[in-house]
N, C-alpha and C positions, 0 to 999 in steps of 0.2 A: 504494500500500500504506500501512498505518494502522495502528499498535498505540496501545493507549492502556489505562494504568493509572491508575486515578481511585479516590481515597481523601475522600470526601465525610461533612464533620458538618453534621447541620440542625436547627434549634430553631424551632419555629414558637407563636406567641401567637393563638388562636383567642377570639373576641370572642362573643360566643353575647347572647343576650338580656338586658333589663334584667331582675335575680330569680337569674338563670342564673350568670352572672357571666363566667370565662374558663377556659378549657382548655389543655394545654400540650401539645406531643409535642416529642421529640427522637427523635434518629436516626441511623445509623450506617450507610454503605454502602461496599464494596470490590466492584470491578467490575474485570474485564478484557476485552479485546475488540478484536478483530482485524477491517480487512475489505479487500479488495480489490477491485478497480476498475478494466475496460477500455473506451474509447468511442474511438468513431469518427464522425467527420460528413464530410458532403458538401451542397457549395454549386457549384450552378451557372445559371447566368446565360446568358440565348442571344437573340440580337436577330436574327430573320432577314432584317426589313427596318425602315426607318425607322418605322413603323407599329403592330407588333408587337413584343410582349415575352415572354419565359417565362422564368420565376425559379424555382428548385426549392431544397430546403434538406432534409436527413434528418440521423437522428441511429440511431446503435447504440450499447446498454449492456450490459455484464455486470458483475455485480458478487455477491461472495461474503464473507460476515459470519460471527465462531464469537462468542460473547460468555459472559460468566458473571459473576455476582456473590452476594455474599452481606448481606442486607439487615435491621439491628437497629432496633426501634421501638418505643417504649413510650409512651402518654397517661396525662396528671396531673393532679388536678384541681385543685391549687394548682401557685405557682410552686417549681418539683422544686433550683434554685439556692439554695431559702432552706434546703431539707433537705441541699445537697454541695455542694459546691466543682464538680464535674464529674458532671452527670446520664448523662454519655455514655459514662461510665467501668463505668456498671451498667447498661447495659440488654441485657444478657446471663444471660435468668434461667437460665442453668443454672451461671452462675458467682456466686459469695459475694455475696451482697446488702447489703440497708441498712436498719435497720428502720424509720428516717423514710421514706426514700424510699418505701418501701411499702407504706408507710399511706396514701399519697396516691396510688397509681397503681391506673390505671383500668385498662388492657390493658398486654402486652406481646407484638410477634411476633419470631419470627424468621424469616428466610423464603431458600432459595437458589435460583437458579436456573442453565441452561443451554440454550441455542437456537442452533441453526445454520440459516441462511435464506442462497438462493442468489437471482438475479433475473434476467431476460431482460428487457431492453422496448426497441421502436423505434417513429420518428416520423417522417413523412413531412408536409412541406407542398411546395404547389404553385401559378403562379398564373401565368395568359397572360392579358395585356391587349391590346386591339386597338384602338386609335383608327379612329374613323370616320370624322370629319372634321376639319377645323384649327379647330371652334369648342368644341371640349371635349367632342362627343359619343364616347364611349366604348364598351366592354362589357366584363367580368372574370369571368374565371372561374377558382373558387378549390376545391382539395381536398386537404381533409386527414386524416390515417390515424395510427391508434396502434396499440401491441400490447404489454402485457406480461403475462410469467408470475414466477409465484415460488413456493418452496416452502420450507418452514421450519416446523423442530420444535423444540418446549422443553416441557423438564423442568421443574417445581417442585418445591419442597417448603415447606411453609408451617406453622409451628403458633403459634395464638392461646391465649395466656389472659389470663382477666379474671379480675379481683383485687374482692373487698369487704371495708374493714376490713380493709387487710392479708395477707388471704389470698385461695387460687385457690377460685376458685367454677365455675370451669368452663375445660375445654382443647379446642380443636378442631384437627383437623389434617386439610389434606388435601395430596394428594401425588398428583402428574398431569403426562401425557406428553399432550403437544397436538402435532397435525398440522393445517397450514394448508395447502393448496395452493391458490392462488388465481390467475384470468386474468381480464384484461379485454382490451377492442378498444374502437376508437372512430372512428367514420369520420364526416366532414361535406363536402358540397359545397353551395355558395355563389354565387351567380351577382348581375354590379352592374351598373346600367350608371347611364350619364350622361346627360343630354342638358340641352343650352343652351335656356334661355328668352330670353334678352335677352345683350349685351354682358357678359359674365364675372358671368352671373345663370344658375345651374344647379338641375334638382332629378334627387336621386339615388335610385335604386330599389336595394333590393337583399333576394334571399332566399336564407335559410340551413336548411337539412335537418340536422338531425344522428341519427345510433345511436349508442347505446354499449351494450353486453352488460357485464355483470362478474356473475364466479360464484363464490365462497367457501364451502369444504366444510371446515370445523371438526370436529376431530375427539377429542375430550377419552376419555384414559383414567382410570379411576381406579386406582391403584398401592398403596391403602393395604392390601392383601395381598399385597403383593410383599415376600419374606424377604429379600431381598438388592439393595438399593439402588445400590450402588457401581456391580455388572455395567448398573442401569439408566441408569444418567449416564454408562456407556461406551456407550451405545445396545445393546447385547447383549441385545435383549428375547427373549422367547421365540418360537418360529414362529406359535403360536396364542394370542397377547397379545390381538390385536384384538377375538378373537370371544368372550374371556371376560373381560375387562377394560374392553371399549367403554361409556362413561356416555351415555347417552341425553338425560340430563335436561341436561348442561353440553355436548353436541356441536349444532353448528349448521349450516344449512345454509341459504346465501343466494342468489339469484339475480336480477340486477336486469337491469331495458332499459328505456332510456330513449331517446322519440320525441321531439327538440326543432325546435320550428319557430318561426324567427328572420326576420320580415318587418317592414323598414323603412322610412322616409322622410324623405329631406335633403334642406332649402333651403339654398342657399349661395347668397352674392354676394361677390365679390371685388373692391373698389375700390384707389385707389392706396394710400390710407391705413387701411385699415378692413376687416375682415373680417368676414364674420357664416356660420355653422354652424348650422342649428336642424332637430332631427327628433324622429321618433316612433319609436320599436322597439316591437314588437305580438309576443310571445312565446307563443306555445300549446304548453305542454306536457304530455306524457304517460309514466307513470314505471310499471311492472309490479313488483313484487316477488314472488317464491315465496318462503316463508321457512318453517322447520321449525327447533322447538327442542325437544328431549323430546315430551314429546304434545301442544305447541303447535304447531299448522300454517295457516299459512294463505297465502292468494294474492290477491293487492288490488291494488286498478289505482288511481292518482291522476291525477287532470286537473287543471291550473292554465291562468290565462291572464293572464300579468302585462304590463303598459302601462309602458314606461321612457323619460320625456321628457328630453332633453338641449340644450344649447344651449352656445354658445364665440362669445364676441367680442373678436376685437383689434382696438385702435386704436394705430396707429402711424406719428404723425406726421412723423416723422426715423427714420433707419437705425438710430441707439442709443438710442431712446427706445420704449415701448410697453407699453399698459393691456391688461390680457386676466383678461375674466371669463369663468366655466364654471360649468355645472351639469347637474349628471346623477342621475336618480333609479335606485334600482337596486331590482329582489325579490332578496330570498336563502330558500330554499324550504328549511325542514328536513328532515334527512336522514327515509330508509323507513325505518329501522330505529328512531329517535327515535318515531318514531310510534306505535310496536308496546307493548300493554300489558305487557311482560315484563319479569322480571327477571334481573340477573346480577350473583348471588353469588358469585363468583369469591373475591373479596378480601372474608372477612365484615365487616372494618372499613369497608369505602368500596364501598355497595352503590348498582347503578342501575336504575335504573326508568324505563320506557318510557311518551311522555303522548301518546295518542289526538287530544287535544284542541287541538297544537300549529295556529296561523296561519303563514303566510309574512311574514317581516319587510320592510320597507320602507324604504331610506334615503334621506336627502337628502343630497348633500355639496355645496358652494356655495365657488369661491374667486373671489378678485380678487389679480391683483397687477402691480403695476408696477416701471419700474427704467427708468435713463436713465444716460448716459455719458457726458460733456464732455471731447472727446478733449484739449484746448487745456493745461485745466486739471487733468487725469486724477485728472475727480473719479466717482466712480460711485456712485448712489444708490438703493435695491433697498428693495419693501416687499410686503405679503401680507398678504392674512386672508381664513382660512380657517376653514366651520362647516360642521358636520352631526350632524344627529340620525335617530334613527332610530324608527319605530313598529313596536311588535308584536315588540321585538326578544327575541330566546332567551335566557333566565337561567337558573340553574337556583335551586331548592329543596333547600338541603341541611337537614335532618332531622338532629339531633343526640340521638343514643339516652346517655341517660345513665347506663342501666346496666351497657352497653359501653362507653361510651367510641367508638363508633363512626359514621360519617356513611351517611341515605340519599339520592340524589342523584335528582331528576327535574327535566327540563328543563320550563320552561314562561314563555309569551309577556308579557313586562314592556314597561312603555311611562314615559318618562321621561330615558331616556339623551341627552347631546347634548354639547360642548364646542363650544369657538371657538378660534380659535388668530390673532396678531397678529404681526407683527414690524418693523423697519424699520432699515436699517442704511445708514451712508455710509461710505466712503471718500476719503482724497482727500491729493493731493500737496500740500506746503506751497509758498505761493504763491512764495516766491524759491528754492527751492531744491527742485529735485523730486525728489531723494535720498532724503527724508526724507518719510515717508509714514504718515499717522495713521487709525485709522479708529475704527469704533462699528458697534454692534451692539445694539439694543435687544427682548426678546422678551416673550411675556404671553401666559398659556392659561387658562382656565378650563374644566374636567370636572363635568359632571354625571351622577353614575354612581347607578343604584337596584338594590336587588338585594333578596331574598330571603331572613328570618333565622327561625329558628324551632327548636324543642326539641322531643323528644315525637315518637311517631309518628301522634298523635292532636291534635296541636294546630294550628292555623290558624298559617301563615305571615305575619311583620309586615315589609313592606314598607320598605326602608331606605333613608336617601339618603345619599351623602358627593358631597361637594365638594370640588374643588382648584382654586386658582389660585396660577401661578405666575410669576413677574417675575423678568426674567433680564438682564443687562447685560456685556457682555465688549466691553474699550479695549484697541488694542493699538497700536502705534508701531513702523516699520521707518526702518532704513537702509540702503541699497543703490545699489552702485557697482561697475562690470563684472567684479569677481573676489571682490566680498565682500557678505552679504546678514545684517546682525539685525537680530534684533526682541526685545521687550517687550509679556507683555500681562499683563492680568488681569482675573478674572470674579467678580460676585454673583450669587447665586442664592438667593432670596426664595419658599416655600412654607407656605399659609397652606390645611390642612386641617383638615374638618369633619364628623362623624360624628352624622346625627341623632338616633338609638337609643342613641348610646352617647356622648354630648358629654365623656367624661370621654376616651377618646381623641383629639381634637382639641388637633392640634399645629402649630408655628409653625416648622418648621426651615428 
């Protein structure tokens, strides 16, 4: 069980184009929210002969959530601290105002809500191994099962207005009871085996079948004819709400299956000192969706067929000692619903938009790392670096309306992302007296991040870049002796960021 009362203030500096300048919001939230929580597992394990194995593992959840909160927001298009002492103190326009302040403010909402969502789901794995013979020929065979349901409704109530010069130029309000009921399932069976090529030289086959279903039946009312609010936030609707208050155009309806086929191949060798891993996974997948939004409907079938190379080598020449590189390429395929031209205006400040046009992204991730142990002298020495980049990767386009004060959001495929990560650290007992134990910690990243910046619902998006790199160092010294254990440490930390669109945010903290 879980109650939790959260009293949140937030001030956010929006960076918009060079011309454009910068944006402010602040914010005000009270929430409360309850949830409960039962599970259950089982693990069992069964060897019926020396030969055979069968491992099983399940899980059971139920779990019940009420929540509510109430949510203050207003945009500014200068800094709202140079007009009060506390911007957070006024963004309640229906209480006494400021007249600096709101000369300068773009929007302001206020917005409450209330949702109660209840959830079932459980998981089943399973896996019998059967050795063939004593030279590592094997077979496996592996299934596994999912299931959950949920259901949950919430109330809003939301009203926007936008200010010019100081006054309202326009108020929007909407006010809606949403029903989600949603289930998925997910079943896969797997099948591996082994077989020896030479003295502890193997190559490994294995295919994997997966379903999964999931169906989400959205159901938005619209309430802004309802005389009596209060009875609606007791849930006390009317018997005939649904069939005269049901929105067509905000209720949705989803329905996915998805065909995954997982066929791959390992080389292994295993010598005294040295291991090698190296394969191919061959992915063909197929993804259905039925999808219904207001008078948008449609039904589209996606095929992909993605190729993910991997490889892992240890080298370990002593028991406390050992080098081990990895590398594995991955697709990550954008969601069906990303892909759909539509929009949802739910929240008219932070609208989204659906892009036809998305790619499947591609990543690389590459580590190396070592570390060795001199028991004598109990010194231990530990080091890493790590990079990955990624092509085709999902950003989105946020769209800044500057006569709202409001953001439109569409995902769409950037290429440019990558960081590197280093570190290397010793420890080690002082050589007379090994009481006394000193170490080091040396660390260093560097980010390459690009994104998406743009004004206007009509202007082309300029392509942005920021860079970090960071340098980190933490020393620390212990003393330790059978009933008593300190230490001493302390740390630098070194950040040298870079904003190309906007070099006047570039800072050195």
């Amino acid at each position: 069980y879980r109650d939790n009362d959260v009293l949140r203030y937030g001030q956010v500096e929006n960076t918009l184009p060079i011309g454009v300048g910068k944006n402010y919001e602040n914010s005000w939230q009270k929430s409360l929210s309850t949830n409960q929580n039962f599970n259950g597992h089982l693990r069992l394990e069964w060897r019926p002969d020396t030969l055979t194995t069968f491992f099983m593992r399940g899980n059971v959840s139920w779990g019940d959530s009420e929540s509510g909160s109430n949510t203050l927001k207003a945009t500014f298009d200068e800094d709202p601290y140079l007009a009060v002492l506390d911007p957070n103190d006024y963004l309640d326009f229906d209480a006494a105002g400021n007249l600096a302040l709101d000369s300068i403010r773009k929007n302001a909402s206020k917005n409450g809500s209330l949702s109660e969502s209840n959830s079932l789901s459980a998981n089943m794995n399973a896996q019998l191994t059967r050795k063939l013979n004593d030279r590592g020929r094997n077979i496996t065979l592996r299934v596994n099962g999912s299931y959950g349901d949920n259901e949950s409704e919430r109330y809003s109530d939301n009203i926007t207005r936008y200010y010019g010069d100081g006054i309202i130029t326009r108020e929007d309000t909407i006010r809606r009871y949403i029903t989600t009921p949603t289930n998925n399932y997910d079943a896969s069976v797997q099948l591996s085996y082994s077989e020896p090529l030479a003295d502890r030289v193997y190559l490994q086959f294995s295919y994997r079948f997966q379903y999964g279903y999931s169906e989400s039946d959205n159901s938005t009312y619209d309430l802004m004819n309802a005389s009596d609010r209060k009875n609606f936030v007791l849930g006390l609707l009317p018997v005939d709400f649904s069939n005269s208050w049901l929105d067509p155009d905000q209720s949705k309806y989803a329905e996915y299956k998805k065909y995954n086929h997982d066929a791959r191949m390992t080389f292994r060798v295993n010598r005294d000192t040295w291991r090698l891993s190296a394969g191919m996974a061959f992915r063909p997948q197929k993804t259905t969706l039925s999808y219904k939004k207001g008078e948008y409907a449609v039904d589209t079938t996606r095929s992909v067929f993605n190729i993910s190379p991997e490889i892992d080598f240890r080298y370990q020449p002593q028991k406390q000692t050992q080098l081990r590189f990895s590398y594995r390429g991955r697709t990550s395929d954008p969601s069906m619903e990303n892909l759909l031209p539509i929009t949802d205006d739910s929240d008219p400040l932070n609208i989204r938009t659906g892009n036809s046009g998305l790619k499947p992204s591609f990543s690389h991730n590459m580590n190396l790392h070592f570390n060795t142990f001199n028991m004598d002298a109990q010194r231990g020495i530990f080091s890493a670096l790590n990079g990955s980049f990624t092509q085709n990767a999902i950003s989105n386009i946020r769209k800044y309306n500057e006569k709202t004060g409001g953001w439109r959001t569409m995902p769409e495929n950037i290429n440019g992302n990558w960081n590197v990560f280093g570190m290397f650290g010793v420890n080690t007992a002082f050589k007379n007296n090994k009481k006394f134990n000193i170490g080091s910690f040396t660390n260093a990243s560097y980010k390459n991040n690009v994104s998406y910046m743009t004004t206007g619902e009509m202007k082309d998006a300029q392509k942005n870049t920021t860079t970090e790199l960071q340098l980190g160092e933490r020393l620390n010294g212990t003393y330790r002796n059978d009933w008593l254990e300190v230490g001493l440490n302390g740390s630098l930390n070194y950040t040298f960021e870079k904003d190309k669109l906007n070099p006047q945010n570039n800072q050195e903290p």
